[in-house]
N, C-alpha and C positions, 0 to 999 in steps of 0.2 A: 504494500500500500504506500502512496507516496505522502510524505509528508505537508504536501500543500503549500500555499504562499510562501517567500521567505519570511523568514525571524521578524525583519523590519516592517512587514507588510501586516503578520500576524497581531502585532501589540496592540492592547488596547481593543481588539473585534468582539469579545464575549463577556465582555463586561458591563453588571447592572442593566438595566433598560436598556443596552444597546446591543444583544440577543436580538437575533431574529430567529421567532420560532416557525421551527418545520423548513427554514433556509439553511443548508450546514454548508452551504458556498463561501463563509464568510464564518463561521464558529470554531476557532481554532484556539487552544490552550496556550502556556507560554512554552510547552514542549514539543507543540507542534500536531496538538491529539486533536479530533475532530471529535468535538462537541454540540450537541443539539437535544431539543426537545422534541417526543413525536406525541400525540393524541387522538387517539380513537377516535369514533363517530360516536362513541356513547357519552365522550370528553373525559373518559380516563388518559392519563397522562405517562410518563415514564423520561428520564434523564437520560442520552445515552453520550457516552465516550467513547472513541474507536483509535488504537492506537496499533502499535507496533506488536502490541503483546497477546493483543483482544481486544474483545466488546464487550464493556460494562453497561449492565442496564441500573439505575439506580432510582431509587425510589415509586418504584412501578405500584400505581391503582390500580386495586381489581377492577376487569371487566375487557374491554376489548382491547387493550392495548397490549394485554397477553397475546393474544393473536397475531399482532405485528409480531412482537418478540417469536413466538414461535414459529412463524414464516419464516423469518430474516434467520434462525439457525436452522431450517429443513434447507434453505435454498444456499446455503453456506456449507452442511455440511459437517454442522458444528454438534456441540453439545454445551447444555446450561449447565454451570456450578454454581450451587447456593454456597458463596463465601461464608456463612455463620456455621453450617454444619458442614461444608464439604463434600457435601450430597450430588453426586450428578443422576442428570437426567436428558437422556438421547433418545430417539428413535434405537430401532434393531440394526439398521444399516450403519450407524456411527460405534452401535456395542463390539461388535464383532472388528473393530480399530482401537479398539482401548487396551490401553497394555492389560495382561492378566489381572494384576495388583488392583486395578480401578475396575476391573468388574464386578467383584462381590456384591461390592454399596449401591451400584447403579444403578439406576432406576428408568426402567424402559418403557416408553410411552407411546401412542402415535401422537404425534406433534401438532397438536390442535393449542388452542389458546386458554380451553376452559380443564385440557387435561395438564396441559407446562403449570399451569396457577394452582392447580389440585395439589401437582408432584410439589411443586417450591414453597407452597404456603398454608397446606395440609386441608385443605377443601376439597370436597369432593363433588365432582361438574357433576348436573343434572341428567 
């Protein structure tokens, strides 16, 4: 992934009021991480950062913004880790890629929004 504008160009873009959300053309950290906001149609919300290492999702509302999140790692590729417990949770296609050791705890879903929200924040979808 590339880091985006230079250094000089970046300062100063993601600060206070001067976000623009759901625009990440222009949200960049002073490290160089692409930062934005996304929101559902139902108007739940979630913080994301994208950097060299990953994509953090932070402070994500229940309801449909799970569903982005969970798109954004089926079309990735990826798998979710709840940083508090260490808990992953993948589709089958991304289990069968984990080293031995991270399979026990894993947690294998199909990757819907109201199942990713179940497996991370212990609700169980309708």
């Amino acid at each position: 992934m590339g880091k985006g504008p230079a250094a000089s160009e970046r300062r100063g873009l993601c600060h206070g009021s001067s976000r623009r959300f759901g625009d990440p053309r222009l949200c960049f950290d002073p490290d160089g991480d692409l930062q934005f906001w996304i929101r559902a149609g139902d108007g739940s919300e979630a913080e994301i950062f994208a950097g060299d290492t990953g994509i953090l999702v932070e402070r994500p509302h229940s309801g449909g913004v799970f569903g982005i999140v969970a798109e954004l790692v089926s079309r990735l590729g990826a798998v979710a880790v709840d940083p508090s417990e260490g808990r992953i949770v993948c589709r089958a296609e991304e289990y069968a890629h984990l080293p031995v050791s991270m399979r026990k705890d894993a947690v294998v879903i199909e990757m819907t929004g109201e199942r990713l929200e179940a497996a991370l924040l212990g609700r169980h979808p309708a």
